[in-house]
C-alpha positions, 0 to 999 in steps of 0.5 A: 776933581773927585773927592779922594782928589780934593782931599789929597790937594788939601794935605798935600798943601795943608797938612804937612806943616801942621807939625811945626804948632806942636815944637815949643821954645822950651820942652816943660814936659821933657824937663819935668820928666827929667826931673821925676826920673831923677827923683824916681831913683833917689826915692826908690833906692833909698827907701830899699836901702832903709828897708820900707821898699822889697829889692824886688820892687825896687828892681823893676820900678828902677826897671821902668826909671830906666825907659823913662829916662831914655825918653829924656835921652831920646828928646836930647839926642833929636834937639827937642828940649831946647830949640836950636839956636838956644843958649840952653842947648848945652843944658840938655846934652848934659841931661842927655848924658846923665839919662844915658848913665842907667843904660850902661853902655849907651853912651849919649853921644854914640847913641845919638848918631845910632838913632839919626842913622835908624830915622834915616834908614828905618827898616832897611835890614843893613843900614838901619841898627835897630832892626830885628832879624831874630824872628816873626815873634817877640819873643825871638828877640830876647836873646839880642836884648843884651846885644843890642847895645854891644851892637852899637859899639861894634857898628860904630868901630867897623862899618861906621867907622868911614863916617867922621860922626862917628869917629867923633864919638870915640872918646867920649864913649871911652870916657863914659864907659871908664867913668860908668865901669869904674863906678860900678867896680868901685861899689862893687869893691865897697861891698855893694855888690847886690845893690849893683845887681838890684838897682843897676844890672838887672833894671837895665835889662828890664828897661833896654827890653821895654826900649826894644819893644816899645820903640821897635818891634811893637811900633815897625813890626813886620820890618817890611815896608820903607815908606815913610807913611808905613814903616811903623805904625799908631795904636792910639789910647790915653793911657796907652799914651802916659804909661809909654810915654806917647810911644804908641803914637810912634808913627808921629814920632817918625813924621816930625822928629823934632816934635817932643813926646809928649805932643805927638797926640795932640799932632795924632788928632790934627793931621789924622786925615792925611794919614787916613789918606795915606792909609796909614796903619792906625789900629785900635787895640781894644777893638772898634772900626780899625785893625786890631792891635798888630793886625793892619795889613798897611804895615805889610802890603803895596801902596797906594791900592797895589800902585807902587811898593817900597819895602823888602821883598822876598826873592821867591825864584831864580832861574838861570837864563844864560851864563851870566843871566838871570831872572829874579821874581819876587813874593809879593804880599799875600792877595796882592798884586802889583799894577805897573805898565808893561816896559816899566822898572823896579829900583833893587837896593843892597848894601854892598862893598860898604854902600848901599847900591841901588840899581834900576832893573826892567819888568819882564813880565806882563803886568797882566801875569800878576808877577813882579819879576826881572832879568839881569845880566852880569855887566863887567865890573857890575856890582850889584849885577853880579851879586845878583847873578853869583851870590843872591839865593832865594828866600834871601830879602832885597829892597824893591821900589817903585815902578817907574819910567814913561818907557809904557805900553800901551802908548800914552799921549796927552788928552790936553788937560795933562792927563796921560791917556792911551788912545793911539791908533796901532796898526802894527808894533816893531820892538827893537832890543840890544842885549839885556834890553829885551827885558822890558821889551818882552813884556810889552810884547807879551801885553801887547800879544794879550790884547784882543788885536790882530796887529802884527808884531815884529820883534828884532832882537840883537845878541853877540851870540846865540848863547847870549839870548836872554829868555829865548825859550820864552821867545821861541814859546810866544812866537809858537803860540802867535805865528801869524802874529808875532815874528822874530828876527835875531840878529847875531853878531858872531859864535852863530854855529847853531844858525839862529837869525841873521848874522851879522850887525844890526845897522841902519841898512839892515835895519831898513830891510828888515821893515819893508814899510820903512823901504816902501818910503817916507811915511809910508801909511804901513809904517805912519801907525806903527808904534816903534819900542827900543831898549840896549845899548846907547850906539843901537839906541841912537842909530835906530831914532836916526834911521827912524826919523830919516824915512819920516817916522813921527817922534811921537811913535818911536819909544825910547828907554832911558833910566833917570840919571842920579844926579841932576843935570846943571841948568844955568849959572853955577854958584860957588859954595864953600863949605866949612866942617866942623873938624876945619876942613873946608871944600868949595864946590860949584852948585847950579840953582836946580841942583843941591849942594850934597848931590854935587858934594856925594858926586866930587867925592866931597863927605859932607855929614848926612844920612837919609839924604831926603829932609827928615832926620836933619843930620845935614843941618848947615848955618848959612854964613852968606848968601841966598838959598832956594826956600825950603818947604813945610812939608821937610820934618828935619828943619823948622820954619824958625830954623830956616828963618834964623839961617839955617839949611839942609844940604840935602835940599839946598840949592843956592841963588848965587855964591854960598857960604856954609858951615856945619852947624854944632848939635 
């Protein structure tokens, strides 16, 4: 094992609950800041009032109160003054809601569930509430400075409206927002109208432009990257650390959200090697060893050296293919590239019809190109497919993940010690794609046609029609410049009136003619190194292993497609788990022990209060009431070891060892 392999081990293992040291019974220094913030404010206005302290001043140290109160909001918002299970808790909402009071139209509780929801989605430019769209610069986002908070309230009545945490805030928000405007009004009736403007106005447009850049821009900019080691960034310091109340140590902050502010350094300086691992971008901003201050390329490019990408992409080009088909390449970071296999796939996210669509569309490319590009045809009914085909242009963003799939050439098999290794002897390849299969099968056989070989390829191609073949010009261009290499053979099944091919289905009987090995009979040397591909649809997928398998091909030489089902198959036993809300409802669902009680709750059409769905904001927190639930790892931010002992769970991760009684658990 190398070293780079020995020190992954070791994180994976260690570092990832180094995190829960940090979190403390009671948060003294959130408390302490409370109460200086609350002090700040009666020293400073009174000192106004009396004439020893310039309105000016006064305007832009409340200002700073202002941010400086948020941090006691924010730390109430995510449970971190108070450990969960504390007969304190109530105590820090009430903080929360008195911290909240400076920004006006904040309300604690709303706010609350807008910032679970950015954790959540962080970065994503649809789902998450604080992303900027203004402009590259930071100043674009002045003019949304103001409308950052009406933002919120807007989210909350439309496109959030459908989520019952949510609507649970409706009515203390009108509360809040009568007793803050009525209490204004009513000094502004006494005559105090400056004073207001002074002290109130003014300060909360100063400190909501300090949470704007200090919690977001500065710490996600350039907004791109949705990895959870890259969505925002470290710009480590001392003072930096007091005077932004460790939000330079935002990255920390993202990790483990149940550690409090005031911490983050001290967890910085114990799991600096796991983010030096993960290359995390860290920068120094005075100058030193790191990328200077905003400056990391991490913050921007792929991951894991240009092995995998999980951010926004621009979409570069669109070609129109046939009717209903398109291709779709993607910028990728400037000097990067990303390294896939040929036949592998990309996952393309968009927030459509209220909910965020995610769809799995095949490389059509050879990787050795160096471009990320796939072809999609407009299915019936389809979505995300048709948004794609009709409505997206180019320079528009789209949220690109991966690659993924086993469906590779080369081959690989298996070297004995679990390492995929390519060293199957081909002698000849035969490609077999239905319809829109022909995308990853066109780039296994442009790879396959870069290599230095002599192996003959034989590409069968099964369309409805001539006018439905996807990227013909491209085929026809490749068998021109390989004839004695490559040969194609369409199989039309009707509309051929400008002859192309066979017409007719492509079946086991044509298939067989079509590969005279296959004829010759059972494990014919021609066809026993001959490594089969096929990618379309299930009845042409399935008939082609059959036919296959029937004149002896080794399964182990036939390659199938199959994109991974989004929910996990049962395995055993199901469990019945019921369910209590906190609005009374009740559901009960049936859970196998391999599966998670919100991944069958999202399935049966049953709403169970969640967000990012993967263990790090806790919005999912149940009690367990009775039963037994699979242990939970360290290395999950959204629950600590101390809540899982005291019988808490996340639904998200919970799967049950038997029947399983759950009640959602109160903030």
């Amino acid at each position: 094992m190398s070293m780079n392999q020995n020190i992954n081990a070791i994180n994976s293992k260690h570092f990832p609950s180094m995190w829960q040291d940090s979190v403390t019974d009671i948060a003294w220094g959130t408390l302490f800041l409370f109460f200086g913030y609350v002090l700040g404010y009666y020293f400073v206005i009174s000192s106004a009032l009396n004439g020893s302290l310039p309105y000016a001043a006064a305007t832009l140290i409340c200002g700073f109160l202002t941010f400086v109160g948020f941090t006691v909001l924010h730390e109430a918002g995510h449970g971190n003054i108070f450990r969960m299970g504390s007969p304190l808790k109530p105590i820090a909402d009430i903080l929360g809601w008195i911290s909240s009071a400076p920004l006006l139209i904040v309300p604690y509780r709303l706010w609350q569930r807008i910032h679970d929801r950015h954790h959540a989605f962080t970065n994503d430019p649809e789902r998450d509430p604080d992303h900027f769209s203004l402009g590259d610069k930071w100043y674009h986002i002045l003019p949304n400075v103001i409308f950052i908070p009406i933002q919120y309230h807007i989210m909350s009545v439309t496109s959030l409206r459908h989520i019952k945490t949510f609507r649970d805030t409706y009515p203390s928000t009108i509360a809040y927002l009568v007793l803050v405007f009525g209490s204004l009004s009513a000094l502004v009736h006494l005559g105090y109208t400056t004073e207001v403007i002074s002290f109130v106005l003014i300060p909360n447009v100063i400190g909501v432009f300090l949470l704007a850049m200090i919690f977001d821009y500065i710490p996600h900019h350039p907004h791109k990257s949705l990895d959870r080691y890259h969505d925002t960034r470290i710009y480590p310091g001392k003072l930096l650390n007091a005077l932004v109340l460790g939000q330079n140590y935002h990255l920390i902050h993202h990790m483990y959200p149940r550690v409090p502010w005031y911490k983050y350094q001290e967890v910085y300086h114990r799991i600096l090697p796991d983010l030096e691992a993960h290359n995390a971008p860290i920068e120094d901003i005075s100058g030193g060893i790191r990328p200077g201050f905003m400056k990391s390329p991490n913050t921007r490019n792929l991951l894991d050296g240009g092995r995998s990408v999980n951010m926004l992409l621009k979409v570069a080009k669109i070609e129109r293919l046939t009717s209903d088909a398109v291709a779709v390449a993607f910028e990728l970071p400037a000097g990067e590239k990303l390294q896939y296999k040929a036949g592998q796939y990309i996952t393309v996210s968009k927030w459509l019809n209220g909910e965020q669509q995610t769809r799995c569309y095949s490389l059509c490319a050879s990787p050795n190109k160096g471009e990320l590009k796939i072809g999609v045809r407009h299915t019936p009914n389809g979505l995300v497919s048709g948004f794609i085909n009709r409505e997206l242009e180019e320079g528009k963003e789209l949220i690109i993940h991966g690659p993924f799939g086993d469906f590779v050439y080369p081959p690989v098999s298996c070297d004995g010690h679990g390492d995929g290794i390519h060293n199957k002897s081909i002698e000849a390849l035969v490609l077999i794609a239905g319809g829109s299969g022909i995308t990853p099968v066109l780039s296994i056989m442009e790879t396959a046609l870069d290599e230095n070989s002599s192996a003959p390829i034989h590409l069968i191609y099964a369309c409805r029609s001539r006018d439905s073949i996807i990227f013909l010009d491209q085929i026809e261009s490749l068998k021109a410049a390989s004839p004695d290499r490559l040969k194609v053979t369409y199989v039309i099944g009707e509309d051929n009136a400008e002859p192309i091919g066979i017409e007719g289905r492509l079946d086991s009987t044509l298939l067989t003619s079509l590969l005279p090995a296959l004829e010759a009979g059972d494990n014919a040397s021609a066809a026993s190194n001959t490594e089969f591909y096929l990618c379309g649809p299930e009845g042409l997928k399935n008939m082609v292993v059959e036919t296959l398998a029937n004149h002896g091909i080794n399964e182990s030489r036939i390659h199938v497609e199959q994109f991974v089902a989004t929910v996990t198959k049962p395995v055993g036993e199901r469990h019945r788990v019921d369910i209590t809300l906190g609005d009374g409802q009740k559901h009960a669902l049936n859970v196998a022990s391999n599966q998670t009680v919100l991944e069958v709750a999202n399935a049966e059409g049953v709403k169970l209060p969640h967000a990012c769905g993967n263990g790090t904001c806790g919005t999912c927190k149940f009690q367990v009431d009775a039963g037994a639930v699979d242990d939970i790892p360290d290395a999950i931010p959204g629950i600590t070891s101390e809540e899982r002992t005291a019988g808490f769970t996340l639904a998200c991760q919970c799967k049950p060892l038997g029947s399983l009684s759950l009640s959602e658990a109160a903030w």
